[in-house]
N, C-alpha and C positions, 0 to 999 in steps of 0.2 A: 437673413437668418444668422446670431450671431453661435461662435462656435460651438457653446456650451450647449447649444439646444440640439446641433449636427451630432452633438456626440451621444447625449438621451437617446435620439432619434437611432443612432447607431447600437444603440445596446436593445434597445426594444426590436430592430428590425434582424439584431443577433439572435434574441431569442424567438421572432415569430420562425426564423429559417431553422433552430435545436425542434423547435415544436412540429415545422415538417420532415422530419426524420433527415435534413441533410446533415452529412459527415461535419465531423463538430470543425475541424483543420479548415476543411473549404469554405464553412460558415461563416467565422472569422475572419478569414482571405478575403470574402467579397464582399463585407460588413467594414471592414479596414480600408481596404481599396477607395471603393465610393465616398466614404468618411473622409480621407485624405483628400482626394480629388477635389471634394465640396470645400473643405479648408483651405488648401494651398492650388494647385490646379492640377489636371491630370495627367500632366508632362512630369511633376515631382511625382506623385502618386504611383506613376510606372517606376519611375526611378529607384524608390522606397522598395515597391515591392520585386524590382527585381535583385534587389542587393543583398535584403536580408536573407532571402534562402542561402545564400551562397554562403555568406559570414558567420548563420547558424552553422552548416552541415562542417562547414573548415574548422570549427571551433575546437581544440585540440581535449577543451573538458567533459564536451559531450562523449566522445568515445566510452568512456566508463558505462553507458549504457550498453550498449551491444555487446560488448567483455560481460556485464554481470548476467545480461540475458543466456548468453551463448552457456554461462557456468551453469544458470539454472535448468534450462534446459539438458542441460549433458547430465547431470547428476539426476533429474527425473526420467530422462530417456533409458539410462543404462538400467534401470531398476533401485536407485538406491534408496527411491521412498517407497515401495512396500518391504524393504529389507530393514526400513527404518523402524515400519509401524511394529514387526513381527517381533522386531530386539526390543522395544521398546516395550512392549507388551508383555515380558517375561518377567521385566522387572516391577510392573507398576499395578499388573490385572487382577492385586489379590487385594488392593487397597478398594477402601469406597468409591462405587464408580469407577472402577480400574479402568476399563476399556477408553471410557470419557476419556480421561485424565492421560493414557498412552494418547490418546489422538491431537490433545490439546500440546502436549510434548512435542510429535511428532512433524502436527503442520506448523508447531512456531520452527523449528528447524530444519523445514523443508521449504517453508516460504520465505526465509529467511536467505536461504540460497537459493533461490530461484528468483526474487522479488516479486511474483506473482500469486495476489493473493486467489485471481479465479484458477489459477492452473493447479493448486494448490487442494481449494477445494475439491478441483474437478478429479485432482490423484484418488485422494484420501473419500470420495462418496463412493469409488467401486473400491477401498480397502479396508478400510476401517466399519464405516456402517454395514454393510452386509456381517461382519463379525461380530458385531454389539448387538444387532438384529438376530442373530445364530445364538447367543447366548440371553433374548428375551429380552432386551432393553427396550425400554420405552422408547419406539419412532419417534418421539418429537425430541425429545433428548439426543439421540441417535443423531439427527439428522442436525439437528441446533447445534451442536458442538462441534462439527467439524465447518458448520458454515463458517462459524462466529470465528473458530482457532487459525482457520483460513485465513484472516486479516491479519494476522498478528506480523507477518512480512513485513507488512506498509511502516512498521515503527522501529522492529529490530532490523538493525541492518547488515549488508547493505542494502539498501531501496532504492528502487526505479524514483516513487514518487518524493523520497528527500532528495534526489541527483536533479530531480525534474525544479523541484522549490529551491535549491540551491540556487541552480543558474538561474532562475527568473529574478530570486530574490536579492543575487546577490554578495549570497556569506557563504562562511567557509561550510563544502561538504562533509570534511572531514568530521568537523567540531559538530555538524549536523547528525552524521549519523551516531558519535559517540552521545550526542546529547538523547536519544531514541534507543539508546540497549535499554538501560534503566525503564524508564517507561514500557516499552516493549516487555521487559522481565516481568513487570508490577502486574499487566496487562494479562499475562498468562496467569502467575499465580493465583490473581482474583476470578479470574475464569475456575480454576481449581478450586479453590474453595465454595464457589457456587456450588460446584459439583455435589463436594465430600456435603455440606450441608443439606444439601435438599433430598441426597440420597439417603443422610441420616433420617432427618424427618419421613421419609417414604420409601423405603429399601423396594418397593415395587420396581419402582424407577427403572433400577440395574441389580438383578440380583445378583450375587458375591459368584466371583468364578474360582471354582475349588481347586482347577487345576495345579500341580506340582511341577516344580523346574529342575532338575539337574545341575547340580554345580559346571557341568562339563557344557551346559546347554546355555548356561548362563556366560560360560567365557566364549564358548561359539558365541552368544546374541552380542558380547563384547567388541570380537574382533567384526562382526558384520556392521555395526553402528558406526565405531570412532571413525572412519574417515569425513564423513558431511560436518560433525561438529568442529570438530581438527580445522579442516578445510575453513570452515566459519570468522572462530578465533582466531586461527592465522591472518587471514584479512585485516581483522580487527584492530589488535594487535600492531599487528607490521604499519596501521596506518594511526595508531595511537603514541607508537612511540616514535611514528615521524618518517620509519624506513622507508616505508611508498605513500607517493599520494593515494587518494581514491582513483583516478582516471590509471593509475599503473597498477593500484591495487585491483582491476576489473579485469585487466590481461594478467594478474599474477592467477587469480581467482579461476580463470576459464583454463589456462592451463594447469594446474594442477586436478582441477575435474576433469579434464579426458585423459591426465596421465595417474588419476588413482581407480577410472574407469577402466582404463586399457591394462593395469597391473591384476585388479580383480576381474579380468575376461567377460568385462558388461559392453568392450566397445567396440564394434562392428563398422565398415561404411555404411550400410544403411543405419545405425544409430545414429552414427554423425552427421553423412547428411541430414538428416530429418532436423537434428538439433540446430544446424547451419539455415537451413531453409526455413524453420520457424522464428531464430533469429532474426533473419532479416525483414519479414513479412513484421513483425513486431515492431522494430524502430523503424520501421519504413512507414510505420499507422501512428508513431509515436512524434516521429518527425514532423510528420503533416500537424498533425494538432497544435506543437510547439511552434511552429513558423507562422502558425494564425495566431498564436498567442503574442508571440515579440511582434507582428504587425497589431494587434488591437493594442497593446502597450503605447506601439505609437500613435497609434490615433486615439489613446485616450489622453496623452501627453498634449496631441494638440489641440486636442478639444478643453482644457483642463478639469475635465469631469470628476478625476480623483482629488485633485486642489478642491474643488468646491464642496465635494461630499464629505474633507476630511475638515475643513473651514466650518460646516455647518453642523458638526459632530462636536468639536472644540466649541464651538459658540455657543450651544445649548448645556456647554459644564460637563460636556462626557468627559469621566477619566480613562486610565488604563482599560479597569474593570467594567465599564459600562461597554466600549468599547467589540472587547472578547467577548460577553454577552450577547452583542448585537450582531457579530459575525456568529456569534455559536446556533442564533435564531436561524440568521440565514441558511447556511452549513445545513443542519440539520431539517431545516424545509427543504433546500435544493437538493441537496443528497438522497432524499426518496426518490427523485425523478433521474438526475444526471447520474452518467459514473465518474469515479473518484478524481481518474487522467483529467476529464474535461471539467469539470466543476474545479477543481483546483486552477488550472491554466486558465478554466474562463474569467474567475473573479480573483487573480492575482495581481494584474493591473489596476486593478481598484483599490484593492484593501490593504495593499500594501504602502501608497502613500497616508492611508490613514492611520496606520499603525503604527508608520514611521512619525508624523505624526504629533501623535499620543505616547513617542519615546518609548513604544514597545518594543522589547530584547527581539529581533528578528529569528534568530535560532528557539528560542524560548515561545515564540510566537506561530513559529514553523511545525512544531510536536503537536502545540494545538491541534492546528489545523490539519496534520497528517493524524491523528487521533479522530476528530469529528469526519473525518473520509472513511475510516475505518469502521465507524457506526454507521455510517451511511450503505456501508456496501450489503447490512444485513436490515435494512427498515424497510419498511413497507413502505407505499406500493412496489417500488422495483428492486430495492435489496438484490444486485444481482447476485451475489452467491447463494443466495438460495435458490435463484431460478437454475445455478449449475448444477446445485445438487439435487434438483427434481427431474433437469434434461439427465443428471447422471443416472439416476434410480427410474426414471419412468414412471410406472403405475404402480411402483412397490410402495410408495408415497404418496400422499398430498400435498402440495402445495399449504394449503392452511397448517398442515400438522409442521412442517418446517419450519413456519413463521410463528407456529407457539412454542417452540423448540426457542428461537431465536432469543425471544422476548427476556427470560432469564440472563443470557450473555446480554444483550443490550443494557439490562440493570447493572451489569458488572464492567461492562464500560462506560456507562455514567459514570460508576464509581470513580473508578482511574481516571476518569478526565477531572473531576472536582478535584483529586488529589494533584496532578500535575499541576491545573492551574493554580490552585491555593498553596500550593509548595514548591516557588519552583528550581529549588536546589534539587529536584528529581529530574530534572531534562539538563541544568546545567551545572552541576559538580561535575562531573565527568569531563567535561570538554576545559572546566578549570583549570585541571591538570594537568592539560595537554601543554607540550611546548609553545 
């Protein structure tokens, strides 16, 4: 059996073990392992895989995960996203679709510092819907828009899943997640405009909330808001014009969250702990996953599975554009089943020698692909943020009414995604500029 058949063999017997519900990290382990051993023998096999665990977790770049985790977490533990939603909502709630449109604000700058697009939802289903529900909006609206604004983390940064495609891929983080504000921005807005439009044509939708604000209420919702954006920008910023990397931008990030937590009296030990302990549990299920990933790397290297699929993509006259096409088919079929972590790391050893390639901009290439994860996390069958926002509401909802809720944001990320890839001085002006 020569290698290239061990390695097929290896990716079908990956996916029969996703299909029986094993853990995506062990699936690839034991799928990698056997692959290797069948190649070389099982004396290197061991070798491999006892070296990589070690080389990943020592890796001085990974840290920036658990730094942005810990930030996320602290800023949603002390209370600062329902303090978001409420300041945000004074300003926005008298516009069309006000409530929408406060929520669509509020989870892009809560998942944004948190990186997590289900924890995000999972804040924003018991704060924002039940309000938009209290003022007669339409549940599927209601429920659609906080799933869909929920994603918008994965592309404004910083992101778990651009730190995650950095290191696999290779390029720079930094240039990565400036290359994802812009897209990220575009991504919100056209969510907005969804809104304002269809509430014009149907003002049933959301009807207008008459409430009035206070000048005095409006600089209280001021001083409640600015620290998470502040917080954001600063990151940004400090790592745009070069003063910290990202992996120090992740420890500058964590701490200034528990010391504008602990100045506004949100921070407690038990906050802490909780935020420390759900950190860990996090990159500890994150790790797993990526150490079966940089093992299937290798055994797809020696099987050369990604050489011949990207061989046989060039030989039938794919360009660039046919290319992102045929990853966007895939993406978009596998993303109804997989979540975003494992779909990304499962077929990054593949399609990243094909894109290389096809002389695909790899940062330019990376937004894509953290964009079609993004639509993925709300399509059907599995969309899982919508199944967070039906575990979050219960039986105040249905499941179907979420996922017609959904459907209008899905059109509005189509959109953005045509526009990124057909222009893509929108993922890479920004990182141009950088030093």
């Amino acid at each position: 059996m020569d290698n290239l058949t061990i390695g097929f063999i290896g990716i079908g017997a990956g996916l029969f073990l996703l299909l029986l519900r094993i853990q995506i990290g062990v699936a690839l382990g034991i799928v990698s392992f056997f692959g290797i051993a069948a190649i070389l023998n099982m004396r290197a096999a061991w070798g491999i895989v006892t070296a990589v665990p070690f080389n990943f977790v020592g890796d001085w770049n990974l840290t920036a995960i658990p730094m942005f985790l810990l930030m996320g977490y602290v800023a949603s533990s002390s209370g600062l996203s329902s303090g978001l939603f409420k300041a945000m909502r004074i300003f926005l709630s008298r516009l069309p679709g006000g409530l929408a449109i406060t929520s669509v604000g509020a989870c892009a700058l809560l998942s944004a510092a948190s990186g997590s697009s289900v924890a995000t939802a999972s804040a924003f289903a018991r704060i924002a819907i039940p309000e938009m529900l209290r003022y007669k909006y339409n549940p599927a609206l209601a429920t659609g828009v906080v799933a869909s604004a929920g994603t918008l983390g994965s592309l404004i940064p910083p992101s778990i899943l651009m730190l995650l495609y950095g290191y696999i891929a290779e390029v720079s983080i930094a240039r990565l997640f400036m290359a994802g504000f812009i897209p990220g921005i575009l991504s919100a807005l056209l969510m907005v405009a969804m809104i304002i439009v269809r509430v014009k044509i149907n003002p049933s939708l959301a009807p207008p909330v008459e409430e009035k604000f206070s000048r005095q209420e409006k600089i209280d919702a001021l001083l409640e808001v600015w620290p998470l954006p502040v917080l954001i920008f600063s990151i940004l910023l400090g790592i745009f014009l070069g003063i910290f990397t990202p992996t120090e931008a992740g420890a500058v990030g964590a701490f200034l969250a528990i010391v504008i937590a602990l100045v506004r009296g949100r921070l407690s030990w038990p906050v802490l702990r909780k935020a420390i302990v759900d950190t860990l549990a996090s990159t500890a299920g994150l790790f797993m996953v990526v150490i079966g990933t940089v093992l299937l790397a290798r055994f797809m290297a020696l099987s050369g599975v990604p050489g011949y699929i990207a061989g046989l993509m060039l030989a039938t006259g794919s360009d660039q554009f046919m290319v992102i096409l045929m990853v966007i088919i895939l993406y978009l079929v596998l993303g109804s089943f997989l979540d975003s972590i494992g779909l990304l790391l499962l077929t990054l050893p593949i399609i990243l020698p094909v894109a290389n390639a096809a002389d695909i901009n790899l940062i330019y290439f990376g937004i894509i692909l953290i964009k079609l994860l993004e639509i993925g996390l709300v399509t059907p069958p599995v969309g899982l943020n919508v199944y967070v926002i039906k575990g979050a509401l219960g039986n105040l909802v249905s499941l179907g009414t979420v996922f017609r809720g959904v459907t209008w944001f899905i059109v509005a990320d189509l959109i953005a995604l045509a526009l990124i890839i057909g222009f893509p001085a929108i993922s890479l002006w920004l990182p141009s500029l950088m030093r």
